[in-house]
C-alpha positions in Angstrom: -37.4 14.9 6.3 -40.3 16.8 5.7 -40.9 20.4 3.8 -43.7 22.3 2.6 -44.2 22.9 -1.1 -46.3 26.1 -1.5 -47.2 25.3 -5.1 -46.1 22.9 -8.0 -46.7 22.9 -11.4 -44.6 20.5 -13.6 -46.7 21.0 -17.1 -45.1 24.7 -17.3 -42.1 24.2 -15.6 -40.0 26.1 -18.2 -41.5 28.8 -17.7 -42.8 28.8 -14.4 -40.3 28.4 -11.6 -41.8 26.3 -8.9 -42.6 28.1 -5.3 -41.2 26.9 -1.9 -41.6 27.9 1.5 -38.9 30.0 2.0 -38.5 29.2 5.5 -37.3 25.6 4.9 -33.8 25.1 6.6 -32.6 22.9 3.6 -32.5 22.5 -0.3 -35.5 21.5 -2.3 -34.3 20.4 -5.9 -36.8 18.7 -8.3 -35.2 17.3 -11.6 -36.1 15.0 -14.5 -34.6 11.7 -14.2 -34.6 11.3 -18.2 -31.9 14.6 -18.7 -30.7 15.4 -15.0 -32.3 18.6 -15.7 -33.4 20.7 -12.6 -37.0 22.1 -12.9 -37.8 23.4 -9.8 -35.1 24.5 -7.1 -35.9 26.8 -3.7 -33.5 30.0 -2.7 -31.6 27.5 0.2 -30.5 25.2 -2.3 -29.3 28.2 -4.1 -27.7 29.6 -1.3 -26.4 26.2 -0.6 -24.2 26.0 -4.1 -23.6 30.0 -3.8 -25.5 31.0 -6.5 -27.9 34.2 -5.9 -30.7 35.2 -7.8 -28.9 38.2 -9.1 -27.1 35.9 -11.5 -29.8 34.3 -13.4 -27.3 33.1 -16.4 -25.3 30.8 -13.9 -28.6 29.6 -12.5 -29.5 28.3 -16.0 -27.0 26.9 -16.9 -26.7 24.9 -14.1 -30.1 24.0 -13.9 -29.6 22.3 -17.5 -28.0 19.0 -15.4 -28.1 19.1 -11.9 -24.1 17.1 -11.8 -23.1 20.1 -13.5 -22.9 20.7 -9.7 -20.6 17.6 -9.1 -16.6 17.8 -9.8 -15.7 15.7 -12.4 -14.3 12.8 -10.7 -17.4 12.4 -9.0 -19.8 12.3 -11.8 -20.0 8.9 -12.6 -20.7 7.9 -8.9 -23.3 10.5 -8.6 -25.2 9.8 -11.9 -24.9 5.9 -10.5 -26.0 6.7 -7.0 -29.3 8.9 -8.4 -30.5 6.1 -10.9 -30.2 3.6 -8.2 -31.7 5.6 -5.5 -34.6 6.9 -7.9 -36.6 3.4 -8.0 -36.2 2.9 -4.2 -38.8 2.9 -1.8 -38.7 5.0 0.6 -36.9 7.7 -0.3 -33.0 7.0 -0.3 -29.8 8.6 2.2 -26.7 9.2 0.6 -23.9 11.7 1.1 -21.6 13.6 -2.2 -19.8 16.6 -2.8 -20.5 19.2 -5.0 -18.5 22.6 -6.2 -19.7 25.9 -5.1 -19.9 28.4 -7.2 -16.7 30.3 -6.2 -14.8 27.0 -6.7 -15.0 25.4 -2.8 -15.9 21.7 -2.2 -18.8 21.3 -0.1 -19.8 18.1 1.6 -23.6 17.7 1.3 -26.4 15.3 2.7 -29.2 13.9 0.7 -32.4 12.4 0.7 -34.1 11.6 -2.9 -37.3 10.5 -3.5 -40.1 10.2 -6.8 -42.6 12.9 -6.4 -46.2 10.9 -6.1 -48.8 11.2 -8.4 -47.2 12.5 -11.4 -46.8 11.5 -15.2 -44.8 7.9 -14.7 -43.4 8.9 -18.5 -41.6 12.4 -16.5 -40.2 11.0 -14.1 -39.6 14.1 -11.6 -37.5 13.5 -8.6 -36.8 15.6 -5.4 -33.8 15.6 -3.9 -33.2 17.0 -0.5 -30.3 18.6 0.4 -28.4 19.9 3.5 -24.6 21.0 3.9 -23.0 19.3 6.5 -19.5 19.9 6.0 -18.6 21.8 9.1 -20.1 18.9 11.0 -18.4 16.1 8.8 -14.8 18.4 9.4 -15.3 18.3 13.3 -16.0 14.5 13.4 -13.0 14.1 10.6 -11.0 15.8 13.2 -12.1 13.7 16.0 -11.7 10.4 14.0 -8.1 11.4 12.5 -6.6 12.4 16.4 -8.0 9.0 17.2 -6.6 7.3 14.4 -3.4 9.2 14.8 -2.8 8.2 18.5 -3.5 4.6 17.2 -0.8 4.6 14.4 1.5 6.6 16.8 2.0 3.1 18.9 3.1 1.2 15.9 5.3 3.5 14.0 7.8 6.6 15.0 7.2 8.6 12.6 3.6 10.0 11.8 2.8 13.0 9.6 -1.0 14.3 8.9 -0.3 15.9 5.0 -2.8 17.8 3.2 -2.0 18.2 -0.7 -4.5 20.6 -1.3 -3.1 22.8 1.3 0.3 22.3 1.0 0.1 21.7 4.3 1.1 19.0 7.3 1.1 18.3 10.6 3.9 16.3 12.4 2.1 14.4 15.1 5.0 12.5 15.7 8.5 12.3 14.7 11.0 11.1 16.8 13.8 11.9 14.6 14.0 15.6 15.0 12.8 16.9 18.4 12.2 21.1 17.1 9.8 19.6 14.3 8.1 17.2 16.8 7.5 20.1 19.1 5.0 21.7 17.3 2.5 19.0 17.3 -0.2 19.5 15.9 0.4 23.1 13.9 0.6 23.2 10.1 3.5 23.3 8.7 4.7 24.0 4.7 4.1 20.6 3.3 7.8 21.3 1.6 9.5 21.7 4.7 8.2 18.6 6.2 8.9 16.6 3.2 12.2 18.0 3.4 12.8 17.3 7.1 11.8 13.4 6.3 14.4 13.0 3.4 16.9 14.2 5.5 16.2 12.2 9.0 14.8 8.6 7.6 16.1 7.4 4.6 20.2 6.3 4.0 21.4 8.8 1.2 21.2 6.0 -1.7 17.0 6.1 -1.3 16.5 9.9 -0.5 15.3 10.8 -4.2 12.9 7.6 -4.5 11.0 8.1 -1.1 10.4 12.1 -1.9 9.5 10.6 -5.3 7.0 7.9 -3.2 5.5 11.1 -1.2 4.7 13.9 -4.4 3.3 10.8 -6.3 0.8 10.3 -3.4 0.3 14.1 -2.9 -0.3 14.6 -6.9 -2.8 11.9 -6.9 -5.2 13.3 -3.4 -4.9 16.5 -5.5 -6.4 14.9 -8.6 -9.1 13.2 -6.7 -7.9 9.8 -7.9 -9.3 6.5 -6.2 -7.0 6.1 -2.7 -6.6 2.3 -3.9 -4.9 3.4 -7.1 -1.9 5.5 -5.3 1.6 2.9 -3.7 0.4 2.7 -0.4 3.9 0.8 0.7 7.1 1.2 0.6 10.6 -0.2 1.7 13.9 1.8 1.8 17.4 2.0 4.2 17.3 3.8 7.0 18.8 7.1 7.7 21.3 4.8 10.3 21.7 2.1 7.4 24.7 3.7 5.8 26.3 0.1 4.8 22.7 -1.2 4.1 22.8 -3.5 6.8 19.5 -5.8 7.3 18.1 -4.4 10.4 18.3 -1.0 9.3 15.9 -1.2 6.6 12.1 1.1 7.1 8.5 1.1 5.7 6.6 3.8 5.1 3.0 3.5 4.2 0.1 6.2 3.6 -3.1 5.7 5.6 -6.2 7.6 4.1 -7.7 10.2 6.5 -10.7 11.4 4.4 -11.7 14.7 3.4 -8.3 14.8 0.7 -5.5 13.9 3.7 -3.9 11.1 4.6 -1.6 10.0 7.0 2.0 9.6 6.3 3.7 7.2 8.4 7.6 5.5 9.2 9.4 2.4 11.6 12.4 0.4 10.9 11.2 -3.4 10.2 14.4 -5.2 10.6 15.5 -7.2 7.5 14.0 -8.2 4.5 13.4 -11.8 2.9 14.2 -10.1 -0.7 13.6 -11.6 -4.3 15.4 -11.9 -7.1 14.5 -9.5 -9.3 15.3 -5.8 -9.6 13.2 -3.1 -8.3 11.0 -0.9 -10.2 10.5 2.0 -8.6 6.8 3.2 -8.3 5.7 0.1 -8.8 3.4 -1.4 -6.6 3.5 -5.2 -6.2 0.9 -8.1 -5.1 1.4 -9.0 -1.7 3.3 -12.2 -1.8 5.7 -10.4 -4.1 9.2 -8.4 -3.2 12.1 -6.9 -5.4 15.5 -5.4 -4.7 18.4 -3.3 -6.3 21.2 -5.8 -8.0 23.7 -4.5 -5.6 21.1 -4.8 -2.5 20.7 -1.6 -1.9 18.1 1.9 -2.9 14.5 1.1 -2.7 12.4 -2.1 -1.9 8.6 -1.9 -3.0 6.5 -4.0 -1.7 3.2 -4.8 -0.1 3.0 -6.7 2.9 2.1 -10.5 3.5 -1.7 -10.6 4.4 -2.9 -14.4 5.7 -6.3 -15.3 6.4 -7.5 -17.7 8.3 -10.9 -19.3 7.8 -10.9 -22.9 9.4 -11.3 -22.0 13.3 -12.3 -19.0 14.2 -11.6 -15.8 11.2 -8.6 -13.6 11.8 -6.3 -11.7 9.7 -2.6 -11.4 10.0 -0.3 -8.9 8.3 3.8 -9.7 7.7 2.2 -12.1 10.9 0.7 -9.4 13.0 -3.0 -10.0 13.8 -5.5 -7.1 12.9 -7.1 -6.1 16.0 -10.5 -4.9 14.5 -12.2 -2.4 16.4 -15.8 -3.2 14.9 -16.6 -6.5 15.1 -19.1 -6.0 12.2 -16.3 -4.9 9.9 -14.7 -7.8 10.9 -17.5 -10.5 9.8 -18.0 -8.3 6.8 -14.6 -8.9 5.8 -15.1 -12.6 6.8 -18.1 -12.8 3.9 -16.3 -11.5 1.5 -13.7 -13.9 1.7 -16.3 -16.5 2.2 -17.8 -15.4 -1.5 -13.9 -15.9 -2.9 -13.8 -13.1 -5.0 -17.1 -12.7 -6.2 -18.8 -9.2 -6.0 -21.0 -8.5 -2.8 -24.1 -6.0 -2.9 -25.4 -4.4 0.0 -28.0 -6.2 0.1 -25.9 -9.9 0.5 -24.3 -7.8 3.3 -27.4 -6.8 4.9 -28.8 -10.3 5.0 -25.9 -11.9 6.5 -24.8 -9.4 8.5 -28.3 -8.2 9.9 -30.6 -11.6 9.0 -33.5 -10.8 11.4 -33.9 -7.1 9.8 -35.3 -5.8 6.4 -33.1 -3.6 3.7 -33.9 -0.3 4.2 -32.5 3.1 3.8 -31.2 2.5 7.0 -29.8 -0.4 6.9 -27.9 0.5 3.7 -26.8 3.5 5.6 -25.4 1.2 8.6 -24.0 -1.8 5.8 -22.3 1.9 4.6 -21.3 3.2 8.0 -19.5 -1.1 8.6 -17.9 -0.9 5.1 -15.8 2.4 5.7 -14.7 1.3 9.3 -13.4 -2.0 7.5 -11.9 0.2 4.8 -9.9 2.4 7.4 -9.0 -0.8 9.6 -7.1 -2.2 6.2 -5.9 1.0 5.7 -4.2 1.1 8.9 -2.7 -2.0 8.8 -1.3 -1.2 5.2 -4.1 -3.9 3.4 -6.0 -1.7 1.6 -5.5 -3.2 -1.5 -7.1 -6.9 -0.5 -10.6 -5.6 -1.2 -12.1 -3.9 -4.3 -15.0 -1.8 -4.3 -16.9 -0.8 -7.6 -20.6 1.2 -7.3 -21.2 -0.1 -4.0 -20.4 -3.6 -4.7 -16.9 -5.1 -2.7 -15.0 -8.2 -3.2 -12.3 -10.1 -1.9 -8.5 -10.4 -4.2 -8.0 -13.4 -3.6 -4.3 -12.9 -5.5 -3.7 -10.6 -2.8 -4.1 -12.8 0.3 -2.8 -16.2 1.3 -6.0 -18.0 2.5 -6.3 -21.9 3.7 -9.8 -21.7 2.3 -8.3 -20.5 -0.8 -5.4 -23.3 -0.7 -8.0 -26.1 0.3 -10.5 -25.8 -2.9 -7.3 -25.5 -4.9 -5.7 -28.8 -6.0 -3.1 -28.6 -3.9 -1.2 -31.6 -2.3 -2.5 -32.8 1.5 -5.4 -30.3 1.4 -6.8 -32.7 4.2 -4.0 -31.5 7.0 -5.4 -27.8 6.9 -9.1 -28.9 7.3 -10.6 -30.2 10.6 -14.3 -30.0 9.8 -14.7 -26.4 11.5 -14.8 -23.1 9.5 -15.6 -19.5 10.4 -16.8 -20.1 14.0 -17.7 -16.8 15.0 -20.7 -16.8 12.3 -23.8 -18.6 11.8 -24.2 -18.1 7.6 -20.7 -19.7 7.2 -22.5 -23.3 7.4 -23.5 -23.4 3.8 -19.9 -23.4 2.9 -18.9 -25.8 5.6 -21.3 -28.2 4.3 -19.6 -27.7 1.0 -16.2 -28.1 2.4 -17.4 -31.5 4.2 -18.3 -32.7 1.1 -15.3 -31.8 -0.4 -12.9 -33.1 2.1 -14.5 -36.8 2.0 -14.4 -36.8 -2.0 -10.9 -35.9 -1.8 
């Protein structure tokens, strides 16, 4: 993206604001990368945070670090994103939030770059902004009534909440025909919540589900990691009065972006339950499940995800196949259990994924684009917590899944019956492993 800079002059920055052409349709913000401190901004990126030049105070304090901009819960991937885009050539695409001034979250796109020919010891940077969050709401919009059509032919009960609102939207809810009627109006988020705990759960579970939902809610309000919330849970249906096997439900939460997520229900027939007692809010690893002593109240679990790597790759959840929509989410998922739990950088991705094409800014932005399509598939399928993401770097759990790759490097008995010399078909950068798995299997 190009603009024109009238006139720069870093020496006397302090005192001498830097000059832009004013008729530049996005935000021009130099900064140092030693401090984060902004030393040259135009009048649209001011406009852009809602700061005019009438209030100069605001203006310097905010130009003393520009992630003064960046809610709290953000800061830490911001700083990480701008030190790691700042020594890349050519300049960098990523996308953030930042506050306004009069308190609303914006959704902004950037492109940062190192200014040329300037002291290497100062270290200015320009970053390039543009707001983009009436386009990013439409598209939400059109990805959620997608997504929402998909999860209304698996479960009976579908509900688009939005904390920060206090809002939601019943898209479907079989169970009460006057609440299902309004589609897809907002409703209080209380009186939906309400109209749940009285049509799905068996009385016994009522206070643990509602519990289940504001602990959700509570946790998109505080911006905390979607991972980190219960994503699953089991309890007796509203018809499961004597707590009967068949009677028992799930429901799970589906993340929807933008702070919403998708509540959904169904009644999953009976349960193969533990021994132990239930802990309620507890979220267990997927092989695991507990129950009340008396067999009754809430179940929390996650469900049984399987992988299978000898053959062809596919994934199976409580022994449902994924149907992946992107096949490159798909293989990316593939590699990461073909790494075993090791952290993956974009640029392993990139290589696999795309061999015959350099790492650029825009291959990062598609390994990006693949990696949140994979994110939402698990997420849909209630699997989100098999894969771990930290600064752009994901990884497998292996303690999360049940994989034969997994059970044939382990020293297991008869590891020979579950290997027949093929593994992960569908992809060519899988034979380094196979030959490693050959070797293995003739040793053993």
């Amino acid at each position: 993206m190009q603009t024109q800079l009238l006139s720069h002059s870093i020496g006397n920055a302090a005192s001498a604001p830097m000059e832009y052409c004013e008729a530049s349709p996005v935000g021009i913000v130099h900064f140092r990368a030693r401090d984060f401190s902004i030393v040259g901004c135009n009048e649209q990126a001011w406009r852009i945070v809602g700061i005019d030049s009438s209030d100069a105070g605001l203006r310097a304090a905010v130009s003393e670090s520009i992630d003064r901009l960046v809610p709290l819960a953000d800061q830490g991937p911001f700083r990480t994103l701008l030190e790691e885009a700042g020594a890349a050539q050519p300049p960098t695409e990523f996308d953030t939030r930042i506050r306004r001034a009069d308190g609303t979250l914006i959704e902004i796109a950037c492109w940062l770059s190192r200014l040329p020919n300037l002291d290497e010891q100062e270290g200015i940077y320009q970053l390039v902004i543009v707001d983009v969050t009436q386009k990013r709401d439409a598209s939400r919009a059109k990805s959620r009534a997608r997504r929402a059509q998909e999860l209304a032919l698996i479960y009976d009960t579908v509900l688009l909440v939005e904390p920060n609102e206090q809002r939601a939207r019943c898209l479907k809810f079989e169970q009460d025909e006057r609440l299902a009627s309004l589609g897809t109006l907002r409703v209080s988020l209380s009186d939906a919540v309400d109209q749940l705990i009285e049509h799905l759960p068996a009385a016994q579970d009522q206070t643990i589900l509602k519990a289940f939902i504001e602990a959700a809610c509570h946790a998109y309000r505080c911006s905390e990691p979607f991972a980190a919330v219960p994503q699953r849970m089991v309890f007796a249906g509203r018809s499961g009065l004597t707590c009967k096997a068949k009677d028992y439900r799930e429901a799970i939460l589906v993340d929807a972006e933008g702070g919403a997520f998708f509540l959904c229900s169904r009644f999953i027939g009976a349960l193969n339950a533990g021994p132990d007692t239930a802990v309620p809010g507890k979220t267990l690893p997927a092989e695991s499940q507990q129950t009340s002593e008396s067999g009754r109240g809430i179940v929390d679990t996650m469900p049984r995800i399987e992988i299978r790597t000898f053959g062809y790759f596919d994934v199976f959840v409580d022994g449902r196949p994924i149907a992946f929509r992107s096949e490159k989410a798909k293989e990316l998922l593939a590699l990461l259990v073909d790494r075993r739990g090791g952290f993956v950088t974009s640029a392993d991705i990139i290589t696999a994924l795309w061999e015959d094409e350099p790492i650029t800014a825009q291959t990062r932005t598609r390994c990006r684009k693949v990696a949140l399509r994979l994110n939402r598939t698990l997420e849909a399928n209630g699997a989100a917590h098999i894969m771990e993401s930290v600064r752009g770097k994901r990884r497998i759990v292996p303690e999360a899944v049940a994989c034969d790759l997994f059970d044939f490097l382990s020293p297991v008995p008869n590891r020979k019956a579950a290997f027949r010399g093929s593994y992960l078909k569908n992809y060519s950068w899988a034979e380094a492993t196979l030959a490693e798995l050959m070797q293995n299997y003739y040793r053993s």
